[in-house]
N, C-alpha and C positions, 0 to 999 in steps of 0.2 A: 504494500500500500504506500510503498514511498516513491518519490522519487519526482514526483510535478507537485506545481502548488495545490494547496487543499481548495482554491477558492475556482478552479479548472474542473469543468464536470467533462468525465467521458463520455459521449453522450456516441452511441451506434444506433442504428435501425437495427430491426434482426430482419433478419435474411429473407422473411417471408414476407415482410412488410417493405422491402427497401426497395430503390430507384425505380422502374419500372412497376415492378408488382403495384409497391405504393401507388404510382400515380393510376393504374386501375382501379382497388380498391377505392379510391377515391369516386372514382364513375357508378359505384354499384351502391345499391339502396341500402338502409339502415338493416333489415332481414338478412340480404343478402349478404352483408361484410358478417355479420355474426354468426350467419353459417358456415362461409370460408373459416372464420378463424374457429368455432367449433371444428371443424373439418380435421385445419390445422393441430389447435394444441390439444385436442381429443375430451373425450369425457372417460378417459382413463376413470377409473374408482380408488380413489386413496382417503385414508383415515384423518381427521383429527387429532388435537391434543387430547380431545374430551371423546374420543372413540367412538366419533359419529364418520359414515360411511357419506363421500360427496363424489359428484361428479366433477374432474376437475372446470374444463370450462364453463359446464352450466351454472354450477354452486360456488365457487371458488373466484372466476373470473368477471362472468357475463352482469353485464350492466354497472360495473363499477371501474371506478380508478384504483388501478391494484400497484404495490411493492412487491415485488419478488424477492428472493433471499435464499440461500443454502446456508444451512447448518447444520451438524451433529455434535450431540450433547457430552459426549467427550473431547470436544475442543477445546481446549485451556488458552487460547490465544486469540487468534480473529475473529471468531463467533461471539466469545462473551462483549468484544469491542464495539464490532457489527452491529450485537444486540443494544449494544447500552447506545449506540447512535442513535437508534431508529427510534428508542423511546424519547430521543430527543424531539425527533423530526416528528412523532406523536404531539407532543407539548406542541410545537409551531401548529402545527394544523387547528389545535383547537377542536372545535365542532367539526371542522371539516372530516376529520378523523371517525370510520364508522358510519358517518352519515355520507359521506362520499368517495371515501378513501378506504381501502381494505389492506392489511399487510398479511402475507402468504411466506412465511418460512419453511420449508422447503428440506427434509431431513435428506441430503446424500449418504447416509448410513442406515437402511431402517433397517438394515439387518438386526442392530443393536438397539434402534430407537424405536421403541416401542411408545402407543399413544402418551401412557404414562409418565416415560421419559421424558417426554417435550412438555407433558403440563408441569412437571420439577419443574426445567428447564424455565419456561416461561412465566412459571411464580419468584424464581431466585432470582432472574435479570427485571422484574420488574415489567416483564413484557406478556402478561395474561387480560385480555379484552376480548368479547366477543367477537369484534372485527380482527382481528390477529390472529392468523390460523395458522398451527406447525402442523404441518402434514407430513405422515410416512405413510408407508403401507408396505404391499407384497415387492419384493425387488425387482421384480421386471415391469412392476406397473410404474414404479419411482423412478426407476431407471429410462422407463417409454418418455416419462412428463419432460425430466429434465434434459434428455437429448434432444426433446422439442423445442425446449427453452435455452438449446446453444451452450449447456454448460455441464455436459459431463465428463466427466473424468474418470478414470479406471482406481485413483487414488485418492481417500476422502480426504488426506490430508493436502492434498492440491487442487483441493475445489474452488468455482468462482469464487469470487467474493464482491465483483460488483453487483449491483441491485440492477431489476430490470424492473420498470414503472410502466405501465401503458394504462391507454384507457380504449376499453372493446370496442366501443359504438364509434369513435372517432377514428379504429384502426393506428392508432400510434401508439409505436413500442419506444422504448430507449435504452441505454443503459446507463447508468450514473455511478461514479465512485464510489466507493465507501466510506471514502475519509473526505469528501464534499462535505461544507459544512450542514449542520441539521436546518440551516435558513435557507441555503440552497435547494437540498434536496426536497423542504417544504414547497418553494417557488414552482418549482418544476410541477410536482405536485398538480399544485392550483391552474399553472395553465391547462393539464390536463384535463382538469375537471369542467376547465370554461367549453376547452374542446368537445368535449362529451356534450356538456348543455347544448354547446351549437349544433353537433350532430343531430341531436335528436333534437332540435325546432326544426333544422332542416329537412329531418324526415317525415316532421307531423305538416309541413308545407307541400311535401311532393306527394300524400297520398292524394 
């Protein structure tokens, strides 16, 4: 996480969303972009902290402005740092947080992280909220999510660690640092969420 200034966001398309694809997506109705990206990042079935059973993009994704994140509960270094950012960038949001913003952490271990483990996990960092959800499950289904999401690894110790933000309805992905400050990574956020609103008046104009 070192090595450019903190106040520099990384900011990438993902792949499925970027240069050309992007500017289609753009051409296709509010429906239609949410089925692509259903399509896309799957309704995989993966667990909770609280051992409820969701579908990733319909319950997880769809209709809101999400943070993504990887972690596993035996991480003694970037995960608990990670985690104690994001409850930063919780604080910035405000209301925004829950009512329009979702954070989605992301276990690359479920072998070991079982639902239980992430609600620990999510009581001792300080990061347990209804809208904050650690998800593991079976390994090939965790495994399907996060190589859709650009970021896995064969070793959990060399997992991403930037955050992926998008907002469904708008079709915009990102990625953003980790070590961007929590007023950044809030800002970002927020345009997200304006994107979104716009999408959808734009789609209740073209039915």
């Amino acid at each position: 996480m070192s090595g450019l200034p903190k106040a520099v966001l990384f900011v990438l398309v993902l792949g499925c969303l970027s240069g050309t694809a992007h500017a289609q997506q753009a051409k296709l109705s509010s429906a239609e972009r949410e089925a692509k990206a259903r399509e896309y990042f799957t309704d995989t079935v993966l667990r909770t902290e609280s051992n409820r059973a969701i579908r990733f993009y319909s319950d997880a994704l769809q209709g809101k402005v999400v943070l993504i994140n990887f972690v596993f509960t035996q991480c003694s270094d970037a995960c608990p740092l990670i985690t104690a950012q994001l409850v930063q960038v919780k604080k910035e949001l405000g209301e925004a947080f829950g009512r329009d913003v979702r954070f989605v952490s992301i276990s690359i271990d479920p072998q070991n992280d079982r639902p239980q483990d992430l609600a620990r996990f999510a009581q001792k960092f300080d990061a347990a909220h209804p809208e904050w959800w650690f998800l593991t499950g079976e390994k090939a289904s965790v495994d399907r999510v996060v190589q859709k999401l650009g970021a896995f690894t064969p070793e959990r110790e060399s997992h991403l660690t930037a955050m992926i933000i998008g907002a469904t309805s708008a079709a915009r992905w990102k990625k953003v640092r980790p070590d961007a400050p929590p007023r950044i990574i809030a800002e970002e956020l927020r345009v997200l969420v304006a994107a979104q609103a716009e999408a959808r008046k734009s789609a209740q104009w073209t039915r």
